[in-house]
C-alpha positions as CSV (number, residue, x, y, z in Angstrom):
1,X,-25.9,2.0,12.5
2,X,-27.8,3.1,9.6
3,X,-30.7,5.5,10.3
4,X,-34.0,4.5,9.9
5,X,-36.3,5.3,6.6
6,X,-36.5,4.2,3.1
7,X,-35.8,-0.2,3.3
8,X,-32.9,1.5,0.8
9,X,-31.5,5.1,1.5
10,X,-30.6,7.0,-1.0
11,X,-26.8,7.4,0.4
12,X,-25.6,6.4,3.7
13,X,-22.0,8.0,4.8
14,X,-19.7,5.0,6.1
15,X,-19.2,6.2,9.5
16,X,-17.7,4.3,12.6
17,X,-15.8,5.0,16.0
18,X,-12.8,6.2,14.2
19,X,-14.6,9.4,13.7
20,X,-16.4,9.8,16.8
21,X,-13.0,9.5,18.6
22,X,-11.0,11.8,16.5
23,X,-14.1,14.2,16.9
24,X,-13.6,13.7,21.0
25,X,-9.5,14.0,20.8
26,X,-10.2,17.6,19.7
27,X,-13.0,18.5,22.0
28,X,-10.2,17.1,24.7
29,X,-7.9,19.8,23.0
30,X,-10.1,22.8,23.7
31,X,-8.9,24.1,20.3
32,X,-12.0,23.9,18.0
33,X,-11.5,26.5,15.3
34,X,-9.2,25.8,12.5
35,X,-5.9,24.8,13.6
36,X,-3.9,21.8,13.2
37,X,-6.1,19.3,12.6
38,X,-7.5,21.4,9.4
39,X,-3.8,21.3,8.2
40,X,-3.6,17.7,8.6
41,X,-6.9,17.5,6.7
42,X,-5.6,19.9,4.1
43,X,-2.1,18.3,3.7
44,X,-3.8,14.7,3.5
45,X,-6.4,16.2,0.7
46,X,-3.5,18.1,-1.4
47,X,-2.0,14.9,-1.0
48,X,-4.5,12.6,-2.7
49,X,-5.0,15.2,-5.5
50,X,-1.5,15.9,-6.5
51,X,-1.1,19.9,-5.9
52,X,0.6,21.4,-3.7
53,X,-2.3,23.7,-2.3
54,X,-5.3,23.2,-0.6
55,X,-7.2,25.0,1.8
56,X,-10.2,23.5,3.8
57,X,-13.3,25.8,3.9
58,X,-16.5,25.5,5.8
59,X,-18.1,24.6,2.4
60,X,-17.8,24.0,-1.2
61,X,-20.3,26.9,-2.0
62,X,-18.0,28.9,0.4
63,X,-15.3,27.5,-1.5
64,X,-16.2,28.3,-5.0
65,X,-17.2,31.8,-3.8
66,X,-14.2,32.7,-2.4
67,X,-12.1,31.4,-5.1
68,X,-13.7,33.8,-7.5
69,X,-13.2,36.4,-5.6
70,X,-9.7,35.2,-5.3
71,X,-9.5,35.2,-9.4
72,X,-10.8,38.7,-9.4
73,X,-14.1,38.6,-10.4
74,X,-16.3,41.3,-9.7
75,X,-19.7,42.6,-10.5
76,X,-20.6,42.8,-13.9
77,X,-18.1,40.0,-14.6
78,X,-19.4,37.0,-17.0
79,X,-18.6,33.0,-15.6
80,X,-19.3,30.6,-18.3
81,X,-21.0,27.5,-16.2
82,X,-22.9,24.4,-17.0
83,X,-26.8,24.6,-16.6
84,X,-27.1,21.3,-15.4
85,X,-25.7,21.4,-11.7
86,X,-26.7,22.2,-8.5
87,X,-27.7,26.0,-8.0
88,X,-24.4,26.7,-5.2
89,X,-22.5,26.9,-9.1
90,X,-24.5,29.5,-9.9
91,X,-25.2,30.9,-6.7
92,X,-21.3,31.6,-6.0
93,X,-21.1,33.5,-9.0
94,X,-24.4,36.0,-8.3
95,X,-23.0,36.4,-4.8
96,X,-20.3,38.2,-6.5
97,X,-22.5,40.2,-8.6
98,X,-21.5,38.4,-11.8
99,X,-23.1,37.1,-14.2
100,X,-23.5,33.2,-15.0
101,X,-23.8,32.2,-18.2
102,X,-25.8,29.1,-18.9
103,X,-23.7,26.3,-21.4
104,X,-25.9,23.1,-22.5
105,X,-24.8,19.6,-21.8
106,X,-23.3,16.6,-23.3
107,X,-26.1,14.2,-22.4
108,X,-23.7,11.4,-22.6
109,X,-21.7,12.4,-19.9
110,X,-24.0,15.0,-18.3
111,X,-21.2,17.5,-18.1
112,X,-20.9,21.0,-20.1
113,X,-20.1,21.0,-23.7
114,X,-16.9,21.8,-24.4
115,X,-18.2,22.4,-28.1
116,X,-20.2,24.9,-26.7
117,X,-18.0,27.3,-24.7
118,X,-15.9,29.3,-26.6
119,X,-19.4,31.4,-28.0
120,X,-20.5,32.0,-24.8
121,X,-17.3,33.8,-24.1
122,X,-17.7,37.8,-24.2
123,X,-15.1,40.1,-23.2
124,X,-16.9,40.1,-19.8
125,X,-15.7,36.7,-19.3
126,X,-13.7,36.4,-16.4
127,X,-13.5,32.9,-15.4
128,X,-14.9,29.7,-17.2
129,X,-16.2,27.1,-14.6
130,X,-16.9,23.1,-15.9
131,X,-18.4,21.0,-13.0
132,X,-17.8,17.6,-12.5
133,X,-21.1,16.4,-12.5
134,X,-21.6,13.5,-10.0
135,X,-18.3,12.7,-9.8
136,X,-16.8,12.1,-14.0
137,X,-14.6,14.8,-14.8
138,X,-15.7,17.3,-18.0
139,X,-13.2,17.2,-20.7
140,X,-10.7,19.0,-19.2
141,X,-8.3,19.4,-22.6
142,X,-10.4,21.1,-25.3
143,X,-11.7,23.8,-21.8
144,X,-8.4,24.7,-21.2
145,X,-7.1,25.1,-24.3
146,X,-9.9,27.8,-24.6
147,X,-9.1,29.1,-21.7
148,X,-5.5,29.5,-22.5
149,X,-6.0,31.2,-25.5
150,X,-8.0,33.8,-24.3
151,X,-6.4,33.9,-21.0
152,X,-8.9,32.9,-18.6
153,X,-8.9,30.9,-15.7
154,X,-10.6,27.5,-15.1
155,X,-12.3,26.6,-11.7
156,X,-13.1,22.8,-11.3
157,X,-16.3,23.0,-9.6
158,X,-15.2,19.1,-8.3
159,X,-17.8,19.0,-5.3
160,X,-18.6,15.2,-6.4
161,X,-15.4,14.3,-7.5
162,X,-12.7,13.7,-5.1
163,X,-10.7,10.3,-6.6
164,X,-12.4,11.2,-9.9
165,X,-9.2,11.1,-12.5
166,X,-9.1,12.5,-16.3
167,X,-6.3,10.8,-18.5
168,X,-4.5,9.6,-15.3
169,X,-4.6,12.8,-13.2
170,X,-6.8,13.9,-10.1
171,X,-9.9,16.0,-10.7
172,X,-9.2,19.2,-8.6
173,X,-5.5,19.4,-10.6
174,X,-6.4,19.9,-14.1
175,X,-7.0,23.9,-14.0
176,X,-6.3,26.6,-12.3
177,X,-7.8,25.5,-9.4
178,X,-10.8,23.0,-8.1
179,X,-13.0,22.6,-4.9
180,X,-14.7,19.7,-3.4
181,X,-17.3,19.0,-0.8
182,X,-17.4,16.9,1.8
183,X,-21.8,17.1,2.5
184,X,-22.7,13.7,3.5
185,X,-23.8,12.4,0.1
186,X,-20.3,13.2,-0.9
187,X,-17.2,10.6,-1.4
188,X,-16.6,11.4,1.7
189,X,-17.9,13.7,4.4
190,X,-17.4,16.1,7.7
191,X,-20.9,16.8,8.3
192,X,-20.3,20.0,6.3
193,X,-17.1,21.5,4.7
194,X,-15.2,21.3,1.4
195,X,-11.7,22.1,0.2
196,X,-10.0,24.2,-2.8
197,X,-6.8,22.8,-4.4
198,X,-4.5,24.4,-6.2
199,X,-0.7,24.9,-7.6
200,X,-0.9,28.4,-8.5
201,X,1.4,30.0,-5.6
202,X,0.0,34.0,-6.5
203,X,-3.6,32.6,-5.9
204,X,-2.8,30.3,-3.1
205,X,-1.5,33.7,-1.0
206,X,-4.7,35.3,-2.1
207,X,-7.0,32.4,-0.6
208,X,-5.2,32.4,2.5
209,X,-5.8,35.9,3.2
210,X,-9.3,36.2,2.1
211,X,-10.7,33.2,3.7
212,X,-9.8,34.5,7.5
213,X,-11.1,38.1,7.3
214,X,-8.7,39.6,5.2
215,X,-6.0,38.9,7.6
216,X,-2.5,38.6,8.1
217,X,-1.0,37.2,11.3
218,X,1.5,39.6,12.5
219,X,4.4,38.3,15.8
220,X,1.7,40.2,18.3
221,X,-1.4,40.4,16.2
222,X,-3.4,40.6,12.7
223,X,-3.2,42.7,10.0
224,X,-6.5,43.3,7.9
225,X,-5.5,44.3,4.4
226,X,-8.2,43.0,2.7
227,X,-12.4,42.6,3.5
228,X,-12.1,38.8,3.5
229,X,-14.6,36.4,4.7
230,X,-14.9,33.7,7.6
231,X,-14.8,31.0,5.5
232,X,-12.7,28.4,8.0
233,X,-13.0,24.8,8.5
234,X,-12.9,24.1,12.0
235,X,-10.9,21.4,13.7
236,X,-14.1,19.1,14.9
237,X,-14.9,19.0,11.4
238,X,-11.4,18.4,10.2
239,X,-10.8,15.8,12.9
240,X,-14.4,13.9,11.2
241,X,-12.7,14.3,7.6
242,X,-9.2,13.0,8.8
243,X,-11.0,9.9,9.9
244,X,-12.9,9.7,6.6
245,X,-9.8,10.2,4.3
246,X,-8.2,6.4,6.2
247,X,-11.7,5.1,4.4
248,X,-11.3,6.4,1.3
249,X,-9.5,3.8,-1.0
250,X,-12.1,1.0,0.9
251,X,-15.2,4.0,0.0
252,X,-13.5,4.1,-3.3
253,X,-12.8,0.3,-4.4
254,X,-16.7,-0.3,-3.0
255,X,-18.7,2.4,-5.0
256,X,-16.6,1.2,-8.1
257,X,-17.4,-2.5,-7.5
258,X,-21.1,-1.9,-6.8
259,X,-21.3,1.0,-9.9
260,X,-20.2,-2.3,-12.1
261,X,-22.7,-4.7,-10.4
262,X,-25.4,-2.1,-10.7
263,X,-24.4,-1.5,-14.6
264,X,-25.0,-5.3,-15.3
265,X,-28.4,-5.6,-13.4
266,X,-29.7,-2.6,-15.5
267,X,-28.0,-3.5,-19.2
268,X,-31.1,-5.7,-20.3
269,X,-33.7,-3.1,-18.2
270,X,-35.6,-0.9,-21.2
271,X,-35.8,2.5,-21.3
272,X,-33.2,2.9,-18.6
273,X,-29.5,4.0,-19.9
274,X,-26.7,3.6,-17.0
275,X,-23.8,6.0,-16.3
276,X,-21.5,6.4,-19.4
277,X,-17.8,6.3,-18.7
278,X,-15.6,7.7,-21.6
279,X,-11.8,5.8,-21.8
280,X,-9.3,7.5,-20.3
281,X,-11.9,8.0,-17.2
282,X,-12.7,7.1,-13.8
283,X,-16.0,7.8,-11.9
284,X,-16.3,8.3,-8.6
285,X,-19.9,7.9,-8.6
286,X,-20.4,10.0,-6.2
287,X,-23.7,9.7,-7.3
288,X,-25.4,6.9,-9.7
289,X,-27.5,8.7,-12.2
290,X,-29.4,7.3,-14.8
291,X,-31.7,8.9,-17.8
292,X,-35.2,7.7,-18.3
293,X,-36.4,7.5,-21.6
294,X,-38.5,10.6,-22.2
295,X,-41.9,9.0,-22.5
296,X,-41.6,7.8,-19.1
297,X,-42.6,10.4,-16.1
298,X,-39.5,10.7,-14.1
299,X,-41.0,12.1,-11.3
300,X,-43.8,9.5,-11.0
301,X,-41.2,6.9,-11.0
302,X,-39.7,8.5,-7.8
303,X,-43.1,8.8,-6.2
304,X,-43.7,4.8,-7.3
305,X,-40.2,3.9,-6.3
306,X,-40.7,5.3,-3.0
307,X,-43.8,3.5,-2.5
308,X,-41.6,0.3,-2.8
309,X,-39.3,1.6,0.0
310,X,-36.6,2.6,-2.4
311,X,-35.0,6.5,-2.0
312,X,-34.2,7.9,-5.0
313,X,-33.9,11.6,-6.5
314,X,-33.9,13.8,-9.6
315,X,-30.3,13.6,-11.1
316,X,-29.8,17.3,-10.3
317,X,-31.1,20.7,-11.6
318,X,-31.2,22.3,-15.2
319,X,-30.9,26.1,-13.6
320,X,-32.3,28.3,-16.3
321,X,-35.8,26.5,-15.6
322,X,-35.2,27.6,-11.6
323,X,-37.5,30.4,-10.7
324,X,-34.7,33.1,-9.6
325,X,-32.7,32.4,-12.4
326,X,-35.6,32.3,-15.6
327,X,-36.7,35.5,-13.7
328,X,-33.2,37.5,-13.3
329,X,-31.6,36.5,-16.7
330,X,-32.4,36.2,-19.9
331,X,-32.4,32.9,-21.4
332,X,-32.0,30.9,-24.5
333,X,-34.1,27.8,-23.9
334,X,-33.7,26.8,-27.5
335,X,-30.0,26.6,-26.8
336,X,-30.1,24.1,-23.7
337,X,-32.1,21.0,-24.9
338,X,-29.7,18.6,-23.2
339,X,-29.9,20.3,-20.1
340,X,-33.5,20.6,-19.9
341,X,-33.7,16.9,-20.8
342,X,-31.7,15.9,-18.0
343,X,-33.3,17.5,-15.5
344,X,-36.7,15.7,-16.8
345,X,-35.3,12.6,-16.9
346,X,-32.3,11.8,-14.9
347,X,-32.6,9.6,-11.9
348,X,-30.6,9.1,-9.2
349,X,-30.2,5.2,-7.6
350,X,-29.0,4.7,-4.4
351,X,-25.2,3.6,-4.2
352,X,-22.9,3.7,-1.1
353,X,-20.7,0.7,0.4
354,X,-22.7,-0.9,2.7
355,X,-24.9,-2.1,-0.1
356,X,-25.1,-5.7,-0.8
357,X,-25.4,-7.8,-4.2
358,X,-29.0,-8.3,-3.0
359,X,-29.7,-4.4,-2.5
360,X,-28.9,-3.6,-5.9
361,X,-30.9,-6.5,-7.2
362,X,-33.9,-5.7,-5.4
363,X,-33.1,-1.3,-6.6
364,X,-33.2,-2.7,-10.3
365,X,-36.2,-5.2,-9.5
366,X,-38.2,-2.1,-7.9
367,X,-37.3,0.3,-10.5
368,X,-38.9,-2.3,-13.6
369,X,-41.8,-2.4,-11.3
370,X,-41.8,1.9,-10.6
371,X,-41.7,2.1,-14.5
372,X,-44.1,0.3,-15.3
373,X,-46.6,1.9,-13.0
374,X,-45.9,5.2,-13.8
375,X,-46.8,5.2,-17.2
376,X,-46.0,7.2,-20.0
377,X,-45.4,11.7,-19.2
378,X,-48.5,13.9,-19.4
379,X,-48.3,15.6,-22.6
């Protein structure tokens, strides 16, 4: 059943009594923490990504957090990051005491430029972290070849990009190690949770011990040699995203279908540019984000297109214009143009599988008319 609102949500998770039964088999268990079903979850995840780690977490903010903490980095540390993401990237790295630094966009692709992130590396650099943003991989090969050569690691913040692939391989495999989330706009969900993925052995031992208190089950009892965290997925959560991972090819093969659809409705629409997808590619669009020409006012066309029944969203947040962040660090504005265009002008549509041909018609219909009564940005 899909809730009621918006005539057209912005997302709707596909949900059915597969998961409300597997939720129900574990509350028959009585074991509700993490236990098996979270290493069913994790094995069916590693799986579908191609490493041969992976370790469910009750987030992906979680999940990013503890995985820098994993790769050592401490206060005062540098993390070279995209500005154009959701805060949790940033946010994981000031939980540590670090320091992000902000790296403009491609605004073709919406992802950090990899042009741009070898001179924000200082010898405080500790980590360099790309994001996948909505759900197309960054260019993985020129970020790692940095990396290499100056010995750093590479986290794939890939919250939006699970069955994302770069040249043939699985985002959350091409670096050191990635992390996904599984909040209900996501590919797709447990309510809450995410995962990190990994092949590096050393740091796989690490996560393990960190993410359950710093412990390390003994024959009797636990052994605490480390101040870790409680950062467990539990098994009714697990139990939701085993049931979700039997959808995904069907979640997968639908958002493509309906991504091309809604690319062919919006190719003669002015002033509107649809998602581009480099060769060598494949979206999971995760989310369907589209940049406005800048003399149109993005955020009256999400008031107007709301009017018309339609959800939509900003496509997500250039954070050096974010109050804590302009106010704690000091930053370039002249050096994050793309960024600060695509927060003023990106748009999310709605796209999830239980669209029809005639949703997507009516989206594009709704958004020529939300355009045109918005008229042109303030000055």
């Amino acid at each position: 059943m899909v809730p009621e609102g918006p005539r057209v949500r912005l997302n709707v998770p596909l949900l059915d009594r597969d998961e409300a039964e597997a939720v129900e088999r574990v509350l028959e268990s009585g074991f509700l923490t993490q236990g098996p079903r979270a290493a069913e979850f994790e094995s069916l995840v590693a799986s579908q990504v191609g490493t041969s780690h992976a370790f469910a977490v009750s987030s992906a903010t979680t999940g990013l957090h503890l995985t820098l903490d994993a790769l050592g980095v401490r206060a005062g540390d540098e993390v070279v990051i995209p500005d154009f993401s959701f805060p949790a990237t940033a946010n994981a790295v000031v939980q540590l005491g670090a320091v992000p630094v902000f790296v403009d966009i491609d605004i073709e692709t919406f992802n950090m430029d990899p042009a741009l992130v070898e001179a924000a590396v200082t010898e405080r650099t500790k980590a360099i972290m790309p994001v996948h943003a909505f759900g197309l991989t960054a260019d993985m090969e020129p970020i790692n070849a940095i990396a290499d050569r100056l010995g750093l690691p590479v986290l794939e913040d890939a919250a939006c990009a699970l069955t994302a692939t770069y040249h043939g391989r699985q985002a959350g495999s091409l670096a050191t190690a990635g992390v996904f989330s599984f909040h209900p706009r996501k590919i797709i969900t447990t309510g809450e949770g995410g995962m990190i993925t990994t092949n590096d052995g050393a740091l796989a031992d690490r996560l393990r011990v960190l993410r359950t208190h710093g412990a390390v089950r003994g024959e009797l009892y636990m052994d605490f040699i480390d101040a870790g965290y409680n950062y467990r997925l539990s098994d009714v959560h697990a139990a939701i995203g085993i049931a979700q991972m039997g959808k995904l090819h069907t979640i997968f093969e639908a958002r493509q279908r309906l991504a091309a659809e809604l690319g062919s409705l919006l190719a003669d629409v002015a002033s509107v540019r649809a998602p581009i997808v480099p060769d060598g590619y494949t979206h999971s669009f995760q989310s369907y984000v589209v940049l406005l020409d800048d003399d149109i006012d993005r955020d009256r066309v999400i008031v107007e297109m709301k009017r018309r029944d339609i959800e939509t969203t900003l496509g997500t947040y250039s954070m050096h214009l974010q109050p804590y962040f302009r106010g704690r660090f000091s930053i370039d504005d002249e050096a994050l143009p793309h960024a600060t265009r695509a927060h003023r002008q990106a748009l999310t549509l709605p796209l999830y599988p239980q669209l029809r041909t005639a949703d997507l018609e009516l989206i594009v219909e709704r958004l020529v008319e939300a355009i045109a009564a918005s008229g042109a940005r303030s000055s």
